[in-house]
N, C-alpha and C positions, 0 to 999 in steps of 0.2 A: 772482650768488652772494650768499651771506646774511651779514651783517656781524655775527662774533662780536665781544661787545662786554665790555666786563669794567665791573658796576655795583656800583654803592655803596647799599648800602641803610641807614637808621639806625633802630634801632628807639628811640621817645622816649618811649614811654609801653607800660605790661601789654597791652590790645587790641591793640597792633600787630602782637605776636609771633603769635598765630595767624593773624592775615591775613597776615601776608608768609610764612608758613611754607610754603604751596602755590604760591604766586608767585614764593620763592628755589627750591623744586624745580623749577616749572615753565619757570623760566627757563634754570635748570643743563639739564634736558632737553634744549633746545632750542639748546644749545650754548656760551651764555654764561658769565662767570666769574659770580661773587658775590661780593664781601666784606661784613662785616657790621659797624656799629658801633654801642652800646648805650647809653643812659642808665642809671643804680644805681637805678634808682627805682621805688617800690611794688613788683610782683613782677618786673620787666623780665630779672634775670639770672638767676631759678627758673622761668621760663616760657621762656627759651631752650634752658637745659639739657634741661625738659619735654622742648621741640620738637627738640632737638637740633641745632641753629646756634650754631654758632659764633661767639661776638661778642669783639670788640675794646671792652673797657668805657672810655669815657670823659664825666665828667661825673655829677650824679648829682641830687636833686631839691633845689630852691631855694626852698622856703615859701609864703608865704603872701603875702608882703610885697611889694608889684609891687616896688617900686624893685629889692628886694634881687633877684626872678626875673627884670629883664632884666638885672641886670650877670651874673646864673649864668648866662644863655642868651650871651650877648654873649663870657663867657672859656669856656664852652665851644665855641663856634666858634673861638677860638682856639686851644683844646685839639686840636680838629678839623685844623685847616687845617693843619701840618706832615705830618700823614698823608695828608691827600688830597693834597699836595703830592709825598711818597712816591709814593703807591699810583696818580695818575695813572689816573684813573676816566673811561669813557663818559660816564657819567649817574650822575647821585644823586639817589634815589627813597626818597620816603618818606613819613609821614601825618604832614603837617604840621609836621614839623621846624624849626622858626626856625632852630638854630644849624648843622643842615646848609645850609639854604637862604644862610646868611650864609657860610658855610665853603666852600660851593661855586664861589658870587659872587666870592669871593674870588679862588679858586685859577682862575677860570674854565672852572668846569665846570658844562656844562649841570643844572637842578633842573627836575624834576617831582614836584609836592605831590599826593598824595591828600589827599581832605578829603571828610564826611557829613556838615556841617553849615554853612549859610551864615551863620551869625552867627559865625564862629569869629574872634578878631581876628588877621590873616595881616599887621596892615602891618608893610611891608619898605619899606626907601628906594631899593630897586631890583624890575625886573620877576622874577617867574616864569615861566620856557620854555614847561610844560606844567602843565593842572594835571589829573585826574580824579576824577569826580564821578558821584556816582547818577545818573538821567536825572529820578528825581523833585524834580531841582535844577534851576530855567531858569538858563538861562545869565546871565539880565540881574538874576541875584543875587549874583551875584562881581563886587563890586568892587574886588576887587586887581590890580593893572596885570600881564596873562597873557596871553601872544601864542597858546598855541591850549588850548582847553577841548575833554575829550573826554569824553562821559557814556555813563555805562555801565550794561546793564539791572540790574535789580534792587538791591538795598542789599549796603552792601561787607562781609556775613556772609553772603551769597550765594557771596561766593568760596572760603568754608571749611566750611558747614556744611553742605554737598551732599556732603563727603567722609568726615563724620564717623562714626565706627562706634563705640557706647559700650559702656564697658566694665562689667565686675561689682564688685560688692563694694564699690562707696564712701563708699553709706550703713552697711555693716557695720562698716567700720575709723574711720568716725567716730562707732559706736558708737549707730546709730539704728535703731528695728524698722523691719520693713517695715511697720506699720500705723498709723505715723502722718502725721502731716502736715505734707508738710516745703515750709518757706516759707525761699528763699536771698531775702536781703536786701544791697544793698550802698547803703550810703550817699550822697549828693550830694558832688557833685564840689569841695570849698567851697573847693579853691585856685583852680580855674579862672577866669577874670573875667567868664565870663557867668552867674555864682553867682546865686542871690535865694535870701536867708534864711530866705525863704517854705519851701523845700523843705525844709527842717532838720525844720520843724514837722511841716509833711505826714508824715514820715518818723517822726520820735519817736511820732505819735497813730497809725501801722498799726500800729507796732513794740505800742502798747498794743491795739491791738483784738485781733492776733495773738496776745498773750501769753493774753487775756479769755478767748480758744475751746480749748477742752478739744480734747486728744489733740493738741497743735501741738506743732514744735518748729522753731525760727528757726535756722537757717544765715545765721551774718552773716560778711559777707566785708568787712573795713575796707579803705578805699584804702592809709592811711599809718598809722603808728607812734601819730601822735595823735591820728586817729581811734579806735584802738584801743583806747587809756588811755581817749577820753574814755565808748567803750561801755562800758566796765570799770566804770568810775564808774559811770555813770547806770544800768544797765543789771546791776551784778553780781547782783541776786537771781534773775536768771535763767539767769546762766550756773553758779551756786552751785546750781541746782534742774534742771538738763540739759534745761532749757526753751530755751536758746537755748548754739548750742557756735560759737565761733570758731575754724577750721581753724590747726593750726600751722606748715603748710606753706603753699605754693603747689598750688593742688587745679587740674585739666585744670576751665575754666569752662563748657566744653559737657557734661562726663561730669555734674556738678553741676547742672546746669540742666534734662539729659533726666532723671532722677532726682528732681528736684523736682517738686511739685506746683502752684506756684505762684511767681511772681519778683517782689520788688517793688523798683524800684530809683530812684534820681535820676538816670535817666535812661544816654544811653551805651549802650557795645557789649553788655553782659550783657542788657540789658531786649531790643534786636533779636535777640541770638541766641534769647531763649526765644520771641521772636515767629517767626522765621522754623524753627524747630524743633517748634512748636504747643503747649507749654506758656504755660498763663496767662503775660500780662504784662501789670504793672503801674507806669507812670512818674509817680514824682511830681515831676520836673522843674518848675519855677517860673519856669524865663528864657522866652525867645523860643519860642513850639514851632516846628523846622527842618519844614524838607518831606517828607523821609524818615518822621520820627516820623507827622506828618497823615497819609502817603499809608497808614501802620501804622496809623492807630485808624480813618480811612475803609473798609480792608477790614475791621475787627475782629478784626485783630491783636493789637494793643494796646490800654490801655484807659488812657487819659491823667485824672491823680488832682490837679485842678486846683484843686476848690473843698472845701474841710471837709466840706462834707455828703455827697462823693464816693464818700468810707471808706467808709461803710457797704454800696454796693456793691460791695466789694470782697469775691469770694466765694472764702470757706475751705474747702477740700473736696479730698481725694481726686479727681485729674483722670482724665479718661479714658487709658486703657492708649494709647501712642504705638508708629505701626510704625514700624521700620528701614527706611527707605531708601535708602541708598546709591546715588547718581547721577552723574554727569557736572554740572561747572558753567559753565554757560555764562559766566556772568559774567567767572569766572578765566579762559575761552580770550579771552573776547572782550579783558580789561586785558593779556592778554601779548601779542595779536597788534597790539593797541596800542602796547605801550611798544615790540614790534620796529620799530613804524611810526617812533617819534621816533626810535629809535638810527641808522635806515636813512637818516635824513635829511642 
């Protein structure tokens, strides 16, 4: 008989909430509870409501400043742990969560991390139960102390954008013809610690070749508040000329992407989903390239924006018309018949 299990999922960061959004249904399916608990940060509690999950908000974004983001991550496991204490959870599953992983450890309750990138820094002063991972990750590139690694086909927007059905009108309500050329942009990741300043550059000199080409018009998606200010600054004579528009909301990032003609990002879940959706992409990422990204610009998915003279191939154009497909994903049966595998344990 099959062990209904009542899980904890946290969402830490905006990407997370569409990938767990098929995997909290698919799990509810299949007979288990869900709760859900949220960090405040970039769009994390407008892309729940989007998706329509429910979350428990605690904790919220902590800067730039390591010291000051491990003491936020460190009192947010604390903020954690009298809930999980409460709520007495299976499993706590999530994309790389420190302060669940810590809040869990605690309360001792089993953690399983998803994770897309092996450079990610995961250390803990304790193991991880489970972790999951693309398959185009060897396993003898995790080394954070993990009793089972389980990889799974394809990249982890494989488990969302095999369901995606886009929708109408949202280049109209942002106020864009349909005959020009629309280039979503979002900036490098510059809290994260696997940052290089490199990519800042890379990013400012498309942002100028983009603005250079007649009939353009940039969709920039900022991460945070002071990325925002800082495009506002550098960047106002284009948002004063409807040459570049910053959404006032939280926009659906796939509706945005299949609609675009071209994606240029610092890398991250936006630049995979235009790859695995077949609009151009473009990463001007600068750290480490992870294995997921190579196994992307190997097939010519992607097209990784490494050296200055790179720009110039980056080509500006009206992309070919993209079909709807709607499918089954493998990926998402294969991570749920998974995580039943650890709950079963």
């Amino acid at each position: 008989m099959k062990k209904h299990a009542k899980i904890w999922i946290d969402l830490d960061n905006s990407p997370h909430v569409p990938f767990f959004a098929p995997i909290i249904a698919g799990l509810e399916r299949r007979g288990h509870r869900v709760w859900v608990t949220a960090r405040d940060r970039f769009q994390v509690a407008e892309l729940a409501v989007l998706h329509g999950i429910p979350t428990i908000m605690v904790g919220r974004d902590y800067g730039r400043n390591k010291l000051i983001k491990i003491s936020g991550l460190l009192y947010r496991a604390m903020q954690l742990f009298p809930i999980v204490r409460r709520e007495k959870p299976t499993l706590a599953l999530s994309h790389g969560s420190r302060s669940q992983v810590a809040a869990a450890k605690m309360a001792g309750i089993p953690t399983a991390v998803m994770l897309d990138y092996e450079f990610i820094d995961l250390s803990f002063p304790f193991s991880i139960d489970d972790i999951f991972m693309p398959d185009a990750i060897p396993e003898q590139a995790i080394t954070v102390n993990c009793a089972n690694i389980w990889r799974y086909p394809g990249i982890k927007e494989d488990v969302y954008v095999p369901g995606f059905r886009p929708g109408k009108g949202l280049l109209t309500d942002l106020g864009i013809p349909p005959n020009r050329i629309v280039v979503t942009m979002r900036p490098p990741a510059t809290t994260a610690h696997y940052h290089n300043v490199k990519s800042e550059v890379l990013f400012q000199d498309v942002i100028s070749l983009v603005a250079r080409t007649p009939n353009t018009v940039i969709i920039m998606l900022p991460r945070d508040d002071q990325q925002r200010e800082e495009i506002k600054e550098t960047w106002g004579h284009l948002l004063e000329a409807g040459n570049m528009i910053i959404p006032r909301k939280a926009v659906n990032g796939l509706d945005l992407t299949w609609h675009s003609d071209l994606v240029v990002s610092g890398g991250g879940t936006m630049i995979r989903e235009a790859a695995a959706l077949g609009v151009p992409a473009y990463s001007v990422f600068s750290g480490v390239t992870g294995c997921v990204d190579r196994r992307l610009a190997e097939t010519g998915r992607l097209k990784l924006i490494t050296f200055f003279d790179d720009i110039s191939r980056i080509a500006i154009r009206k992309k070919d018309r993209l079909h709807e497909a709607r499918r089954k994903s493998e990926t998402l049966d294969y991570i749920l018949d998974r995580v039943e595998e650890v709950i079963g344990r």
